[in-house]
C-alpha positions in Angstrom: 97.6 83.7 88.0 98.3 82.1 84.6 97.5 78.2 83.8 97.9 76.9 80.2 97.4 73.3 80.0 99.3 72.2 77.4 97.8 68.2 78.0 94.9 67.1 79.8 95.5 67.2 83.2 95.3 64.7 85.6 94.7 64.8 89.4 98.0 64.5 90.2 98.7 67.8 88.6 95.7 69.7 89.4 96.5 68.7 93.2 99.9 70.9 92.3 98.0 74.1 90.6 95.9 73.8 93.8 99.2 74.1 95.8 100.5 77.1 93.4 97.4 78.8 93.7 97.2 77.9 97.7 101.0 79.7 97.9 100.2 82.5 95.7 97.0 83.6 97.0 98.5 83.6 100.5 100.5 86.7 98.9 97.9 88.7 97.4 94.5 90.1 99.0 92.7 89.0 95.3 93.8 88.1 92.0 92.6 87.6 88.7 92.8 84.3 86.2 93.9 83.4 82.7 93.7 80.3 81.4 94.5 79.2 77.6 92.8 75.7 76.8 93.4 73.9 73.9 90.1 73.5 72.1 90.6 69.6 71.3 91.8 69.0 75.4 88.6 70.5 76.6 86.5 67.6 75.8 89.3 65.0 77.4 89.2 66.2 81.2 87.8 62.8 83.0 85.0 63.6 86.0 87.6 63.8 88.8 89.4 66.3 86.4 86.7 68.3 86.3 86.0 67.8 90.1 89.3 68.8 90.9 88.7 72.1 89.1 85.6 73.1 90.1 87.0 72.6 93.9 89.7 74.6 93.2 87.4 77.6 91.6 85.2 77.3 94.9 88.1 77.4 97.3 89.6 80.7 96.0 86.1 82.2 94.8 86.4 84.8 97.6 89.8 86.1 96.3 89.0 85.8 92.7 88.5 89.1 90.8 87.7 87.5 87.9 88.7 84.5 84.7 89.3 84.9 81.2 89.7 81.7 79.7 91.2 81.2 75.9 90.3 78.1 74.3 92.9 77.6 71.3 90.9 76.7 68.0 88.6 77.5 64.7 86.0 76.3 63.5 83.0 74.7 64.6 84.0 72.2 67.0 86.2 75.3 69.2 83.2 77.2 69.5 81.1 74.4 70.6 83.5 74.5 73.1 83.3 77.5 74.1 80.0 77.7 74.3 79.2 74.5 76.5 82.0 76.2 79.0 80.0 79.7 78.9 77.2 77.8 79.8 78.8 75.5 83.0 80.3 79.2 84.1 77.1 80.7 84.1 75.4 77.7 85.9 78.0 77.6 88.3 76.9 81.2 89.8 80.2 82.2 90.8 80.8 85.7 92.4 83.2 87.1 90.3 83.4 87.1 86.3 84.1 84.8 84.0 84.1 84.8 80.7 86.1 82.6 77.3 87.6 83.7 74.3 88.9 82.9 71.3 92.3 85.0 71.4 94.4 86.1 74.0 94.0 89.7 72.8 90.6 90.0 73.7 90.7 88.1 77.0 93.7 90.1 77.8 91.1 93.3 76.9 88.3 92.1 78.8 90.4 91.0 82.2 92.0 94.2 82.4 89.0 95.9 82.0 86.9 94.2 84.4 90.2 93.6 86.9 91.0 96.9 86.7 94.9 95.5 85.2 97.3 97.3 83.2 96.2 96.2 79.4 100.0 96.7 78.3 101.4 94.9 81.3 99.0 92.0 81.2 99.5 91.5 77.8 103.3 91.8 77.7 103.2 88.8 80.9 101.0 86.7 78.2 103.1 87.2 75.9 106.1 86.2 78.3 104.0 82.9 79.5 103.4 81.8 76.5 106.6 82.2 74.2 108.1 79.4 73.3 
């Protein structure tokens, strides 16, 4: 299941992805995640936004194999980022793993090791998603 959030989302729209993922789940016994966040939008999601999220990541936790999360950016303020979502994952105890990067290459790595995915495939349906 891919996301990219090319804005901040609202509600509105994370009340679709929670319909996509609803349909799409309903098709697969487990699946795995990859999100690409841009490293300035991070900071922007509202509380509901980040309510809405956290629902939906409790909802399909049971199916989840596991989320590899790109945040988009250099320098300092991206790997603050990065860090402060590390640390939410980690508090949020969720049963399957989760982990952010910096490049799709190495979350593309890391899920397919850890999801037991194709490395090749995975990273030619990246490369697919995200073309412009």
């Amino acid at each position: 299941m891919f996301a990219w959030w090319l804005d901040v989302p609202d509600v509105a729209a994370l009340a679709k992805l929670r319909e996509e993922v609803e349909k799409f789940s309903a098709t697969v016994p487990r699946f795995a995640g990859f999100n690409i966040v841009a490293a300035q939008k991070a900071t922007k999601f509202d509380e509901e936004a980040r309510k809405s999220i956290s629902e939906i990541r409790s909802r399909f936790r049971e199916k989840q194999l596991a989320i590899a999360t790109v945040i988009e950016g250099d320098g300092f303020w991206a790997a603050a980022v990065r860090a402060v979502a590390s640390g939410m994952a980690m508090i949020a105890n969720e049963p399957f793993p989760s982990k952010n990067f910096d490049s799709a290459g190495d979350a593309v790595a890391w899920l397919a090791s850890v999801a037991k995915l194709d490395a090749t495939g995975l990273a030619e349906a990246v490369k697919r998603f995200t073309a412009p």
